[in-house]
BAFI-3210 file (N, C-alpha, C; in Angstrom, 3 decimals, decimal comma, padded with zeros to 6 digits):
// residues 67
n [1|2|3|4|5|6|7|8|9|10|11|12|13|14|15|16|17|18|19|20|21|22|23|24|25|26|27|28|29|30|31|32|33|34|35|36|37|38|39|40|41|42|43|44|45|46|47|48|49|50|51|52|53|54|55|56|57|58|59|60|61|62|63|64|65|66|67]
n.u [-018,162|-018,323|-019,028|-017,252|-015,476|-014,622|-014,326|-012,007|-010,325|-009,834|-009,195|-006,735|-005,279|-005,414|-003,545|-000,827|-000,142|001,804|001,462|000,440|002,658|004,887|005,822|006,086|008,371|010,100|010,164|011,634|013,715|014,985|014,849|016,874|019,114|020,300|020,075|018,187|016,230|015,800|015,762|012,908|011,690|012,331|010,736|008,318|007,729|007,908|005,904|003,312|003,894|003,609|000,618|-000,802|000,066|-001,559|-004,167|-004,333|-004,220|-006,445|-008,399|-008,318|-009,090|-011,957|-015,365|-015,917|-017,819|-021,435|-022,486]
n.v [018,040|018,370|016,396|016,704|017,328|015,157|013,117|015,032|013,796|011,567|010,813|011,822|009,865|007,933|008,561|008,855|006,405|003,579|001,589|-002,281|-002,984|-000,764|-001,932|-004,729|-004,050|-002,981|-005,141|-007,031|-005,168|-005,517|-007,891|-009,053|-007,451|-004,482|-004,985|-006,709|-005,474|-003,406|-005,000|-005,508|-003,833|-003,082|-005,121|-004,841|-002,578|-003,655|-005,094|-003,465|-001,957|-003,638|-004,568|-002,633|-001,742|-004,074|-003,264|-000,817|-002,352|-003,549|-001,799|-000,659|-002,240|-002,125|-002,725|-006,030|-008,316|-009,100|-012,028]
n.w [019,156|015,676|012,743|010,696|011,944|013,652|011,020|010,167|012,200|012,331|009,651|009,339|011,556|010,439|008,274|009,074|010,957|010,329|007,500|006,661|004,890|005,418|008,413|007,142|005,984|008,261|010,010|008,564|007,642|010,394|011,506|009,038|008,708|006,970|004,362|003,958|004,256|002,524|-000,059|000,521|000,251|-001,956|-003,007|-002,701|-003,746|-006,541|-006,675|-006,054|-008,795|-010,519|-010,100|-010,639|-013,063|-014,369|-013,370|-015,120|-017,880|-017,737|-017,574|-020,019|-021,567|-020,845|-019,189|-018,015|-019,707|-017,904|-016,975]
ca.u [-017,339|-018,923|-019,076|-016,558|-013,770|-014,299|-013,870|-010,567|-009,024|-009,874|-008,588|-005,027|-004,947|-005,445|-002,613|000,345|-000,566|002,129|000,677|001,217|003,396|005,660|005,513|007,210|009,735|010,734|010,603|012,845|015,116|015,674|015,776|017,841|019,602|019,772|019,986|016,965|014,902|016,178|015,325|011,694|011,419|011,847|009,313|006,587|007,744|007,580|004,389|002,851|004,000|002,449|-000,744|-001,068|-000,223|-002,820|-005,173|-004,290|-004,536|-008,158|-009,603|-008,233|-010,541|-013,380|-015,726|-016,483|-020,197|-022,224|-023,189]
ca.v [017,884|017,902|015,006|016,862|017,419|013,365|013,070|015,221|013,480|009,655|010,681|012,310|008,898|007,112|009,009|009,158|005,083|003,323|-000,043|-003,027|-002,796|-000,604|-003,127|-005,833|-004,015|-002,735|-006,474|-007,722|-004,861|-006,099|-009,214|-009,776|-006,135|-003,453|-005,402|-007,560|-004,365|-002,614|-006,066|-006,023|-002,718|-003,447|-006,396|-003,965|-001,664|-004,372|-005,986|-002,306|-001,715|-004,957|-004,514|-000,739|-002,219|-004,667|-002,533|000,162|-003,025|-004,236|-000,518|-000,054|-003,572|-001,838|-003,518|-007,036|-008,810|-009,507|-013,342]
ca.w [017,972|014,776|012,008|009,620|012,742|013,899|010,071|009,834|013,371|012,014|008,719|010,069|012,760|009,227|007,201|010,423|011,044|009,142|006,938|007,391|004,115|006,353|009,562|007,010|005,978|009,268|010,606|007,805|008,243|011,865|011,569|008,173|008,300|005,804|002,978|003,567|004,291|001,062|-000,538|000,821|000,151|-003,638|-003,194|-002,480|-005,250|-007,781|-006,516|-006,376|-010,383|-011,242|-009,844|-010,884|-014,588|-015,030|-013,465|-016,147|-018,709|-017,517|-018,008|-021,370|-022,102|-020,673|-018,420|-018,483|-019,525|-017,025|-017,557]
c.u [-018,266|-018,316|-017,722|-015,528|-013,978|-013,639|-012,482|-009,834|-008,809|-008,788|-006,730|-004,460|-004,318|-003,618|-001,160|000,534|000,492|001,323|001,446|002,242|005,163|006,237|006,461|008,314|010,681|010,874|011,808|013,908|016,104|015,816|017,036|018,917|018,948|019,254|018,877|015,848|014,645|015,019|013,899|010,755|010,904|010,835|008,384|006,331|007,397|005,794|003,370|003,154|003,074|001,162|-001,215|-001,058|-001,390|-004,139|-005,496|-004,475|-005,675|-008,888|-009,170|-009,031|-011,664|-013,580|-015,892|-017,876|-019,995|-022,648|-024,369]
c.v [017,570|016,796|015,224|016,751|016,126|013,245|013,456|014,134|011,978|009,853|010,866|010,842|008,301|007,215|008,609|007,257|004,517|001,933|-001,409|-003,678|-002,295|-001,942|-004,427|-005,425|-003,232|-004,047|-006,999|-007,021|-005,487|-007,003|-009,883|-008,314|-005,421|-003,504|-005,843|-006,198|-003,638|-003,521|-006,033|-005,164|-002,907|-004,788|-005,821|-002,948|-002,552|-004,659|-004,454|-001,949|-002,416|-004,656|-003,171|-001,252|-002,991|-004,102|-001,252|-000,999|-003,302|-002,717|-000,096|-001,625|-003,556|-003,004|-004,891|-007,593|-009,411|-010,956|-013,494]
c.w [016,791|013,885|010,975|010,991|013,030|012,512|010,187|011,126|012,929|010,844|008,708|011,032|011,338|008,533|008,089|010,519|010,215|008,858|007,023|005,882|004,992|007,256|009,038|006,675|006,965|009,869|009,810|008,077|009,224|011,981|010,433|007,727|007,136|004,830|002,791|003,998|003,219|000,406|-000,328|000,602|-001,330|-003,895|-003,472|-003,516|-006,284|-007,598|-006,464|-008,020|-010,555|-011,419|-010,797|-012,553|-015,428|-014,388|-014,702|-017,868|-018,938|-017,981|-019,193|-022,243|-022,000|-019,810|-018,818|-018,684|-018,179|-017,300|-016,560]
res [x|x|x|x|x|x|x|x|x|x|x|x|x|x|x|x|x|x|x|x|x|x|x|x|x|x|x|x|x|x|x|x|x|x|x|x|x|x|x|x|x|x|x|x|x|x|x|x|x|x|x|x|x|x|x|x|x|x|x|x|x|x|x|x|x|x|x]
***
């Protein structure tokens, strides 16, 4: 097997794999029903905006000095 097909089979294990993003909101589903999976669902959406925002804030400030 060459280095690029290990490459594609790790990368496909990678993609198929769910995260452990998934993982909580299939636990909450089951343990607090639909609602709390919905609910946990939109946790991860918000907390994914957020982040994604002040990363798009910090690179319109450019890098920071070096001290």
């Amino acid at each position: 097997m060459t280095l690029y097909a290990a490459f594609l089979v790790a990368a496909l294990a990678l993609c198929v794999t769910p995260g452990p993003d998934m993982m909580f909101i299939v636990a909450m589903g089951g343990r607090g029903g639909p609602t709390a999976g919905v609910m946990a669902a939109f946790g991860g959406l918000v907390g994914g905006a957020r982040q994604l925002r002040r990363r798009r804030l910090a690179d319109r400030r450019g890098p920071r000095p070096v001290r």
